[in-house]
TIRO-563471 format. One record per residue (C-alpha): x, y, z; residue number from 1. Coordinates in steps of 0.02 Angstrom, whole numbers, padded with zeros to 5 digits. Example, Ala and Ser with C-alpha at 12.3 -4.5 7.8 and 13.67 -1.06 7.14 Angstrom:
% TIRO-563471
xx yy zz nr
00615 -00225 00390 1
00684 -00053 00357 2
END
This chain:
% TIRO-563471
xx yy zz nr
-00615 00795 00943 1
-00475 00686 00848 2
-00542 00615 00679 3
-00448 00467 00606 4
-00411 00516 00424 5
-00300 00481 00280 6
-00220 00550 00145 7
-00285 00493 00016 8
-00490 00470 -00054 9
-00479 00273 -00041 10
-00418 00271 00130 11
-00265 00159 00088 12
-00117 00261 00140 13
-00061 00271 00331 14
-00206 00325 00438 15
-00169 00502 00536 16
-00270 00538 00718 17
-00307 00712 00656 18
-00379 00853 00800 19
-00519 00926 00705 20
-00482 01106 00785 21
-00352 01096 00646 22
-00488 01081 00508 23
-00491 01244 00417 24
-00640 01196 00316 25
-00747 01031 00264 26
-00796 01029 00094 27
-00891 00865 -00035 28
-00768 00824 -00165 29
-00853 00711 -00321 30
-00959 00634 -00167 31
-00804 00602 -00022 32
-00804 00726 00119 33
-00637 00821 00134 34
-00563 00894 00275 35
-00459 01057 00220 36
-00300 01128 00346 37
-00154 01196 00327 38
-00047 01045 00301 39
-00157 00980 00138 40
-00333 00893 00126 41
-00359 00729 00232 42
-00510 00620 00205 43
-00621 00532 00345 44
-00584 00349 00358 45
-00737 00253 00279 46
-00796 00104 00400 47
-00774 -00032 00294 48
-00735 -00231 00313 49
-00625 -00186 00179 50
-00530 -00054 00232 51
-00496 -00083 00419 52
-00443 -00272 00362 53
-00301 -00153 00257 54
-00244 -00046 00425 55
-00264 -00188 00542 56
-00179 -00341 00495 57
-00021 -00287 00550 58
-00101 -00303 00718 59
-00171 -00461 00717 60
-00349 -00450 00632 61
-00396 -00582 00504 62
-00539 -00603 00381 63
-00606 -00769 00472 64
-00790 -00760 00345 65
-00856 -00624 00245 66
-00948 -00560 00365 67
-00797 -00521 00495 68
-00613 -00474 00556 69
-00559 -00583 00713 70
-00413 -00519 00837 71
-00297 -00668 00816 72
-00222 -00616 00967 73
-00375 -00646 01059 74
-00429 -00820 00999 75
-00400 -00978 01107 76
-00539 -01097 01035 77
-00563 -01154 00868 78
-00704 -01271 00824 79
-00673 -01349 00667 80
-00849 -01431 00670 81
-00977 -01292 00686 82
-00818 -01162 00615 83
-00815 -01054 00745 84
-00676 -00985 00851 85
-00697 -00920 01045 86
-00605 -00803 01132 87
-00586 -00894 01302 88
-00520 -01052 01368 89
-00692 -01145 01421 90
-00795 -01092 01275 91
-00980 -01147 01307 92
-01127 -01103 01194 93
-01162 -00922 01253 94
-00979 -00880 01245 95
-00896 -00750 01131 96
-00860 -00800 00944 97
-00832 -00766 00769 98
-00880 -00889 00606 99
-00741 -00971 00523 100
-00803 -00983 00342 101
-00848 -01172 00301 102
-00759 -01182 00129 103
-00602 -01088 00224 104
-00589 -01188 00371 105
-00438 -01332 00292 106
-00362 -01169 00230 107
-00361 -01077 00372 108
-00362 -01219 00499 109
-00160 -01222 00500 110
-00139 -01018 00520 111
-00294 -01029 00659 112
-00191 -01158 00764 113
-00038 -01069 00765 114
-00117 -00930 00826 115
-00205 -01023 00966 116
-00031 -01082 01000 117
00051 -00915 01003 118
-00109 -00851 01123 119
-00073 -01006 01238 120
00122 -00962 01284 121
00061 -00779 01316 122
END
């Protein structure tokens, strides 16, 4: 089984796919689970918002609301009325889509487009 990990407790350095048959022990640390082997101690990524907004957003994932992280590279609707962005060409109501968040939207309305734009040429 591989085991994405880092090497550090707050998950913010450069995340390693790790093959657990290299685990020589697991062991709670001050509350974080720690995976022991021979090249040091690695520490299970924690599912966060948060933290896979940190590892991501070189990819193309941005915090759209609170409440997600949108592949940029997979938008092609935004709908600056009811703040919501779609994920295929002929959005309709039961279609894919993620909240824009309402006080965001004239900030992020610029960075959404271009995006959209980008997505369109591809």
């Amino acid at each position: 089984m591989i085991q994405p990990v880092t090497s550090d407790r707050h998950n913010s350095g450069e995340v390693i796919m790790m093959d657990m048959s290299d685990v020589l022990y697991i062991q709670i640390e001050d509350g974080a689970v720690v995976f022991y082997c021979k090249e040091g101690r690695f520490y299970p990524l924690v599912p966060s918002l948060s933290m896979y907004h940190k590892h991501l957003e070189s990819t193309g994932f941005h915090r759209l609301d609170r409440t997600n992280l949108v592949n940029m590279n997979r938008v092609k609707v935004f709908d600056e009325v009811r703040g919501v962005v779609y994920f295929e060409d002929d959005a309709k109501p039961s279609s894919m889509k993620a909240t824009v968040a309402f006080m965001n939207i004239s900030k992020l309305k610029k960075l959404i487009h271009s995006w959209i734009a980008r997505n369109s040429q591809s």
